[in-house]
C-alpha positions, -999 to +999 in steps of 0.1 A: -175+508+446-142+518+455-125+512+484-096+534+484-096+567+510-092+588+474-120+570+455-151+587+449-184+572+444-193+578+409-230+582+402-245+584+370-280+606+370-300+598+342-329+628+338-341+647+310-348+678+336-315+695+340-328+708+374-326+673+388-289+672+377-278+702+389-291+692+424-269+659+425-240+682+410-242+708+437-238+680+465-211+669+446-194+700+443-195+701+486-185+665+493-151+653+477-167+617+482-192+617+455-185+621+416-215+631+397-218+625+357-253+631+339-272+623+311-300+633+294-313+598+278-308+565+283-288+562+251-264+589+264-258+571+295-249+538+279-222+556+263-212+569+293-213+537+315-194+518+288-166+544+289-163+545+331-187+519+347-205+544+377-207+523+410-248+534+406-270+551+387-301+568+389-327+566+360-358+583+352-384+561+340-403+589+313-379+606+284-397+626+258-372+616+230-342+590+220-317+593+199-312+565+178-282+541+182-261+520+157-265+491+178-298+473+169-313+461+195-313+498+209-322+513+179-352+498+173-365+510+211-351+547+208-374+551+176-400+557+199-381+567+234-366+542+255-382+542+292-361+538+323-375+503+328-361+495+293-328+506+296-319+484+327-310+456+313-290+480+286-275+495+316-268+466+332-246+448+305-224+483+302-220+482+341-225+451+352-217+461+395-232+491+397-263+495+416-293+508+395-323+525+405-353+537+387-362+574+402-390+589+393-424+608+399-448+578+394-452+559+428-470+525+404-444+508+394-433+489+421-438+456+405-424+469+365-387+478+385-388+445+403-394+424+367-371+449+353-343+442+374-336+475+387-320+470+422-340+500+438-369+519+432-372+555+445-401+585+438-389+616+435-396+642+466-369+627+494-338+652+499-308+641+468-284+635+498-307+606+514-309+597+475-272+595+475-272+576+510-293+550+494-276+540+469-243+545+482-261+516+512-273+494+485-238+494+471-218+481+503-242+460+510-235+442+476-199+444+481-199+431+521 
């Protein structure tokens, strides 16, 4: 995260419902603090990681589609839709510090985020802003 007084804490939202984007964007658009980039697959926000590591990101577990990727070992998982759960460790080589957490409506898989080595796991319902708190805590702590 950065520690300058001008930084902003750059999330990456990871949703196939644009609804759930454009709540994390409007906070955004009322606190200078926060920078808000989306995407709509997993695939998508490897690209986007690579090219500006996020300080977190948030990731749906469910995604109706993939689009398929040169790199192999991704291509042969979007053929049938990479999960959230999946994409972690994906995530995790693109951008390595940032705090990751699966978000999503199915309050199950407690145990499948912890193997999957997702720092956080939140079910959607809580307020984006305590969402934002959240990971924005998880993210000094690891620093401190």
């Amino acid at each position: 995260m950065a520690t300058t007084e001008t930084a902003r804490f750059r999330v990456l939202v990871v949703d196939d419902d644009p609804e759930i984007c454009a709540l994390f964007r409007a906070i955004a658009d009322t606190d200078p603090s926060i920078d808000i980039v989306a995407a709509s697959s997993p695939e998508e926000a490897m690209g986007l990681s690579r090219d500006q590591p996020p300080d977190a990101i948030l990731l749906d577990h469910s995604f109706p589609t993939a689009e398929i990727l040169e790199h192999a070992d991704v291509a042969t998982r979007a053929n049938r839709g990479m999960t959230g759960l999946e994409a972690v460790e994906f995530l995790r080589s693109t951008a390595p510090d940032a705090v990751i957490a699966i978000f999503t409506g199915s309050a199950d898989l407690a145990d499948s985020v912890e193997h999957a080595g997702a720092d956080l796991y939140l079910v959607k319902g809580p307020s984006p802003r305590a969402v934002l708190d959240q990971l924005a805590d998880r993210a000094r702590q690891r620093l401190a």
